[in-house]
LOPATI-327758 format. One record per residue (C-alpha): residue in one letter; x, y, z. Coordinates in steps of 0.05 Angstrom, whole numbers, plus 5000, padded with zeros to 4 digits. Layout:
N
NODE,a,X,Y,Z
...
END
This chain:
374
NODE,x,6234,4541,5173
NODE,x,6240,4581,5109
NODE,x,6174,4544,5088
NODE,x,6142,4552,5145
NODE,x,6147,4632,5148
NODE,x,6128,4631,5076
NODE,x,6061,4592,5086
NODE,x,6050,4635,5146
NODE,x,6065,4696,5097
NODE,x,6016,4661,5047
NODE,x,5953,4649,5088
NODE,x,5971,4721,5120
NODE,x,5956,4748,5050
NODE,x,5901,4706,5036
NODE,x,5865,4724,5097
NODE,x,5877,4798,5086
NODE,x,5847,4789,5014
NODE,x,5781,4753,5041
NODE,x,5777,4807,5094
NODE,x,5777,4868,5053
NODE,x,5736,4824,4999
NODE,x,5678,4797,5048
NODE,x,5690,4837,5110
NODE,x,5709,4801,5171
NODE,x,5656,4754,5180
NODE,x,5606,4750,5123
NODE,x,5586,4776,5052
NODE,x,5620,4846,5037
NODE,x,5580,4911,5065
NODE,x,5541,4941,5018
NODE,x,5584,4996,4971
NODE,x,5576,5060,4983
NODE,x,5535,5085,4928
NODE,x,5534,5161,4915
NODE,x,5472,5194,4914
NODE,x,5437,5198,4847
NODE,x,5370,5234,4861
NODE,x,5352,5206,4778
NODE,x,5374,5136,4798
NODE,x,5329,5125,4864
NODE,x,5274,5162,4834
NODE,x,5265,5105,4777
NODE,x,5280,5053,4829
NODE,x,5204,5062,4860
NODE,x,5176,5085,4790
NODE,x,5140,5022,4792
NODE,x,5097,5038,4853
NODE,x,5063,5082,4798
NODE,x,5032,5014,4769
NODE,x,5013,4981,4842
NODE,x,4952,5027,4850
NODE,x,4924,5012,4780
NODE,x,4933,4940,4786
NODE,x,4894,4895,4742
NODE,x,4867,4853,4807
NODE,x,4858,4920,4849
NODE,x,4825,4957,4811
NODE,x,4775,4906,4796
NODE,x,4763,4893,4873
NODE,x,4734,4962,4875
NODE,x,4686,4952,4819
NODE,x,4667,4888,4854
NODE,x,4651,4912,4927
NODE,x,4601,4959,4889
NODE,x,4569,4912,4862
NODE,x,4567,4877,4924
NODE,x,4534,4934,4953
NODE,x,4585,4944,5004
NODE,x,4610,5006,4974
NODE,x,4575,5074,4947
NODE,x,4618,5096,4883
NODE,x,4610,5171,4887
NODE,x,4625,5174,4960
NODE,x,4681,5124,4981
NODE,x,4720,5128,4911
NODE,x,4792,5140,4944
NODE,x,4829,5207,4901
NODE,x,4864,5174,4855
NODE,x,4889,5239,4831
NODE,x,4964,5243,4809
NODE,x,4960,5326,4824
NODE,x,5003,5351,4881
NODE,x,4972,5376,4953
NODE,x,4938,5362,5009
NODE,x,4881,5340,4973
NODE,x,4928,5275,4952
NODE,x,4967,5255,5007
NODE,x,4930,5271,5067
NODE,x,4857,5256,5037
NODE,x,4882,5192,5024
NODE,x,4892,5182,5108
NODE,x,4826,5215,5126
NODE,x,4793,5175,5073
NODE,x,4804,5115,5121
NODE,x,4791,5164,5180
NODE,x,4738,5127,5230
NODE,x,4701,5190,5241
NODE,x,4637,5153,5205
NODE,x,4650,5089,5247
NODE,x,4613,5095,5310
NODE,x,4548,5069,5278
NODE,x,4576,5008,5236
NODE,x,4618,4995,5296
NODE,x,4567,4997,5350
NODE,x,4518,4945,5307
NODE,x,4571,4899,5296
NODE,x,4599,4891,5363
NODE,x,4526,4893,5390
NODE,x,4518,4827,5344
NODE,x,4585,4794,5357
NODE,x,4559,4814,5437
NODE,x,4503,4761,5415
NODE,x,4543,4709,5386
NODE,x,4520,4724,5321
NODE,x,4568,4725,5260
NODE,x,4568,4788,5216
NODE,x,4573,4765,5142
NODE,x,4619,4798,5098
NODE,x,4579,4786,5034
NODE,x,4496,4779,5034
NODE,x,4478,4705,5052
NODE,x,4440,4708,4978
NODE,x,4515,4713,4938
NODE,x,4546,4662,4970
NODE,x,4567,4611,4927
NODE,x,4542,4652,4864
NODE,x,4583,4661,4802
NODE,x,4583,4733,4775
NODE,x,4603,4772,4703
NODE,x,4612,4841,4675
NODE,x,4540,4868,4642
NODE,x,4572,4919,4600
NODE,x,4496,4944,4584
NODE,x,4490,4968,4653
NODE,x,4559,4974,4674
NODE,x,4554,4928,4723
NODE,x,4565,4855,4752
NODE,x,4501,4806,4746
NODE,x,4494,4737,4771
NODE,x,4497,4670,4723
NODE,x,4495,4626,4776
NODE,x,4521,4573,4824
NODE,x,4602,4567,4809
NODE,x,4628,4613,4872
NODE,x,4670,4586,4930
NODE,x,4624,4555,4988
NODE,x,4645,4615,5028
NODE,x,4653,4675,4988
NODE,x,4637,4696,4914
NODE,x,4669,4690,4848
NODE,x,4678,4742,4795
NODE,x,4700,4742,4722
NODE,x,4768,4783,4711
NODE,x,4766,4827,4650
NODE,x,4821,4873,4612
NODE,x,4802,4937,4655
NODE,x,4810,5012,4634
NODE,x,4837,5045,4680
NODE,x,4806,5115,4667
NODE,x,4730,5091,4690
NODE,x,4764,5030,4732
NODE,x,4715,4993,4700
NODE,x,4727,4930,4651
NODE,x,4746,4956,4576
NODE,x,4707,4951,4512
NODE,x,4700,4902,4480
NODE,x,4702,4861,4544
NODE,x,4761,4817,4549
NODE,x,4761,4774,4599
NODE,x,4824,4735,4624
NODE,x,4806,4694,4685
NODE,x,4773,4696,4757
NODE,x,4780,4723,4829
NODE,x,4748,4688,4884
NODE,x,4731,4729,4950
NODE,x,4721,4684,5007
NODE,x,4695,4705,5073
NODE,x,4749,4681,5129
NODE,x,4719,4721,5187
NODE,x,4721,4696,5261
NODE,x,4693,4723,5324
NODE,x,4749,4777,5328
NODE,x,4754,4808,5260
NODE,x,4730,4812,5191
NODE,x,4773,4785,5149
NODE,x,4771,4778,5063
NODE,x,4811,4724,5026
NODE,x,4827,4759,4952
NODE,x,4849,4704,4904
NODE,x,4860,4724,4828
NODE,x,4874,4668,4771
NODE,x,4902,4683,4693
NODE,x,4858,4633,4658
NODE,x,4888,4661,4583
NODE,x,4939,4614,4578
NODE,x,4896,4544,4583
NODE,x,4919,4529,4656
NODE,x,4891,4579,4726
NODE,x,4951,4608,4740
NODE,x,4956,4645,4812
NODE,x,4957,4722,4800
NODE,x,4939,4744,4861
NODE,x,4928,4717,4934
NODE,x,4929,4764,4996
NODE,x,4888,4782,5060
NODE,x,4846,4839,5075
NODE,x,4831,4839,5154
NODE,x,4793,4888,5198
NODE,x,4782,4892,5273
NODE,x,4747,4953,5316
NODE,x,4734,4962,5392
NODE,x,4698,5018,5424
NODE,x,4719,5048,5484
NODE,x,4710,5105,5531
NODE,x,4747,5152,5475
NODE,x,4720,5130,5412
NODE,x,4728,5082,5364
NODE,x,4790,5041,5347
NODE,x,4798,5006,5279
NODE,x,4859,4970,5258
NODE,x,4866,4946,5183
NODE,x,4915,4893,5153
NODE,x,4929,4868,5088
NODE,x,4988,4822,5069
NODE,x,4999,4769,5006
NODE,x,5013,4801,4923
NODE,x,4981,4816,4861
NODE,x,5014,4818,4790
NODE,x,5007,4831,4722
NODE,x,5034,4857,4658
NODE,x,5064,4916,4705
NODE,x,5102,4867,4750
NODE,x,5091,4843,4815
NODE,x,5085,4870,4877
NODE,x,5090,4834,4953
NODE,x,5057,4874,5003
NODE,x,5049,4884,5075
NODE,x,5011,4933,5100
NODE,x,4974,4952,5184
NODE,x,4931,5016,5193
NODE,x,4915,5032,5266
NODE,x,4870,5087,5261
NODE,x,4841,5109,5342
NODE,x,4786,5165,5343
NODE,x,4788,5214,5404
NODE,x,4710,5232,5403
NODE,x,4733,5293,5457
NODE,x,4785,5312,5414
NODE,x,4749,5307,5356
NODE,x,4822,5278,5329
NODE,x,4840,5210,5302
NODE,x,4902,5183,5311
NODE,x,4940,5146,5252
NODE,x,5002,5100,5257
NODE,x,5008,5061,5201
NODE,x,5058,5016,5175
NODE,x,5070,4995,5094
NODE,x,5115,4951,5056
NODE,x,5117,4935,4986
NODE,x,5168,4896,4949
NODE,x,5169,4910,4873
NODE,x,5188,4857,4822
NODE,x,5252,4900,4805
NODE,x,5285,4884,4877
NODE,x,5255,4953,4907
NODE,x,5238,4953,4981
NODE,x,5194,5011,5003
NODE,x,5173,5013,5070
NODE,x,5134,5079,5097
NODE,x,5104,5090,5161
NODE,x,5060,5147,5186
NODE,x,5042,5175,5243
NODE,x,5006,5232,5273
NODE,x,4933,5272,5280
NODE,x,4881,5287,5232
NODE,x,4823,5332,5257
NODE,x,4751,5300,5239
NODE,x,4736,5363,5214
NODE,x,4798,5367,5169
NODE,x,4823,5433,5193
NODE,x,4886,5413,5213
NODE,x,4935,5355,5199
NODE,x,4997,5344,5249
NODE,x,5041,5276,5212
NODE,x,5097,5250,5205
NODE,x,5130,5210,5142
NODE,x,5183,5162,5144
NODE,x,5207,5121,5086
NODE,x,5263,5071,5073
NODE,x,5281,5058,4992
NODE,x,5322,4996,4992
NODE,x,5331,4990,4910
NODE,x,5391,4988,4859
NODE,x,5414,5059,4877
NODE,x,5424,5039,4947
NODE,x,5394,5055,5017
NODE,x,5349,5121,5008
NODE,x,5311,5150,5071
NODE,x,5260,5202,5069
NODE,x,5248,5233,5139
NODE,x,5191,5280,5142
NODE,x,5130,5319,5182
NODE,x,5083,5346,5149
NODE,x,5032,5404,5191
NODE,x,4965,5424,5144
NODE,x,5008,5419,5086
NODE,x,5072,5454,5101
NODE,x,5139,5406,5111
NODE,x,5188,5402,5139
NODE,x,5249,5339,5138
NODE,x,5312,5309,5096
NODE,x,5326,5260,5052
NODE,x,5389,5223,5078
NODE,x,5425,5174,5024
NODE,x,5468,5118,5060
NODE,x,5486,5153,5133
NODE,x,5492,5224,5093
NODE,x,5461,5275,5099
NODE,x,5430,5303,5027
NODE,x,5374,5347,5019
NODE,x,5334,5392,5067
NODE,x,5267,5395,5050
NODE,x,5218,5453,5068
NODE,x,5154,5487,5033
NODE,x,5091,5453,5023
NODE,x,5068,5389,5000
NODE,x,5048,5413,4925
NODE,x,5111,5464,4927
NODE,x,5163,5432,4958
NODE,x,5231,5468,4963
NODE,x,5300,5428,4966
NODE,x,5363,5449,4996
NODE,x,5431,5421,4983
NODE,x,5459,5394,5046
NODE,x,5523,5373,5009
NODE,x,5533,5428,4969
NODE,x,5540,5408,4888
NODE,x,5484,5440,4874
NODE,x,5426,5405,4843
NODE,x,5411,5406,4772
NODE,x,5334,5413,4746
NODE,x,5326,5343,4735
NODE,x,5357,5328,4804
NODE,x,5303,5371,4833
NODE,x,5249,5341,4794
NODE,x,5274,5276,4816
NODE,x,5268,5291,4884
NODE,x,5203,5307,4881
NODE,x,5186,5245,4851
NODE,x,5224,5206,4908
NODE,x,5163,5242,4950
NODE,x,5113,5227,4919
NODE,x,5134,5160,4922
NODE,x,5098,5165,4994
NODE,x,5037,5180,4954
NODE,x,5038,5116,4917
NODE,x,5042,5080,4973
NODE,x,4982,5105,5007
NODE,x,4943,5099,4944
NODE,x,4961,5032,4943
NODE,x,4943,5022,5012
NODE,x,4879,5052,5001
NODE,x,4873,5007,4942
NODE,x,4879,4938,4973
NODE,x,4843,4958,5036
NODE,x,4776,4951,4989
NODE,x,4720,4935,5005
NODE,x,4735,4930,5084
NODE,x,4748,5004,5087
NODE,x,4685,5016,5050
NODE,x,4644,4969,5084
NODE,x,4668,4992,5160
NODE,x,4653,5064,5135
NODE,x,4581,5054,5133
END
């Protein structure tokens, strides 16, 4: 009997140890990390390297030579400077204001049966390198996927986004043409040729789709798959819905963005709101979730021609108010330790992380953004 009550006793304990261990069912909840403004700011510092990826930045040079792109006029800001001129430039650059014509001859084609290339029927197949004479890409012949185009990768510098001197190259990206009846869509694959085997650096999707209606135009833009390179690695998945209002003379964003950094950071941002064609007035709204080392970090903002207004919330608290303007932003303590100067600076940093998101965005949606634009 004795025995009995002490097993009982035993496994009593045991469970009671397992439950405060792993919870009741399942792995332990997450601890409940305090709020380090320092700590989450250099959880995303890598999203400072995404934009200025090896394979990105290279796509860009390439849809100009392509001719898809103009470089003067559909460069997206790469600027690191605070402002309007950063975050919300970086929407309106994608703003289908400029569509109606591109969208109108396409569909009037597709109306035909006809199917729009992506890349002129005299590149297909071709095999293309880096003219550093000229500063740009020149054909050498056949060597290209049956579909698409192939390009020589080079050691790029990242103040001209144009390959470095002397030219280094380091392997190949093939751009294949995967477009159906419905949408235009671009297959980006990147190989590291410097270490005697093609090893995949890169493989993602770049797809586009547009409707007119009664309204205006609507263009949706997707891009999923990763990229990598000495910076790290980055998973992506990104969807633009962007819906002009021709009566309005306002297009309507609602975006969605995810990217997964090789240091265990999950970022995920979406926007919504208006943007004026005319740029005169901006009505959005910011929400991002950092999932990193420091713990669950949400930034919960709207933004109205450059003034802001939100919080940043850390776990279920509530931690910083945050008011002013998108280049001056001011911070209040919601908990009341006061923040120190780094703190502050930190925060900031934790918003511009929305910033290197969009860039990024803007980055990978190359050259289907630039193409649709004109």
């Amino acid at each position: 009997m004795r025995c009995r009550a002490f097993a009982a006793g035993l496994l009593a304990l045991l469970a009671a140890a397992c439950a405060d261990n792993r919870g009741v069912i399942g792995p332990a909840p997450p601890l409940d990390i305090p709020f380090d403004p320092r700590a989450t700011a250099n959880s995303i510092y890598s999203l400072r390297f995404a934009a200025d990826n090896a394979i990105v930045v290279q796509v860009r040079t390439i849809s100009e030579a392509l001719g898809l792109s103009d470089p003067a006029a559909t460069r997206v800001a790469h600027s690191r400077a605070r402002g309007t001129k950063s975050r919300l430039r970086l929407l309106r650059t994608l703003a289908p204001g400029s569509l109606e014509r591109a969208v109108t001859n396409v569909a009037a084609a597709r109306a035909r049966g006809a199917k729009v290339p992506l890349f002129p029927i005299n590149y297909l197949g071709k095999e293309f390198i880096f003219d550093a004479g000229i500063d740009a890409y020149v054909e050498v012949g056949e060597g290209g996927p049956e579909n698409g185009v192939r390009f020589e990768l080079y050691v790029v510098d990242l103040s001209s986004g144009l390959p470095a001197l002397p030219l280094r190259p380091f392997g190949f990206v093939d751009l294949t043409d995967e477009s159906d009846a419905v949408s235009t869509r671009l297959r980006v694959q990147a190989f590291d040729t410097s270490g005697g085997r093609a090893a995949r650096v890169a493989d993602y999707l770049v797809d586009g789709a547009f409707a007119t209606g009664r309204r205006g135009v609507s263009v949706s833009l997707l891009s999923e798959g990763f990229v990598e390179d000495q910076n790290g690695r980055f998973d992506f998945e990104l969807e633009e819905l962007l819906e002009s209002d021709d009566a309005a003379g306002v297009t309507r964003v609602t975006s969605q963005h995810r990217v997964l950094s090789a240091e265990d950071t999950d970022v995920r941002l979406s926007v919504e709101g208006d943007l004026t064609f005319d740029g005169s007035h901006a009505d959005l709204g910011f929400r991002m979730d950092i999932d990193g080392a420091a713990g669950l970090t949400l930034v919960d903002l709207r933004v109205v021609d450059g003034s802001q207004d939100g919080e940043i919330r850390h776990g279920r608290r509530r931690e910083a108010r945050v008011e002013g303007t998108v280049d001056a932003p001011v911070f209040v303590d919601l908990a009341g330790r006061g923040f120190t100067s780094s703190e502050l600076a930190a925060l900031d940093e934790i918003l511009f992380g929305i910033d290197d998101v969009l860039v990024f965005a803007g980055e990978a949606y190359v050259p289907l953004a630039d193409l649709f634009a004109y």
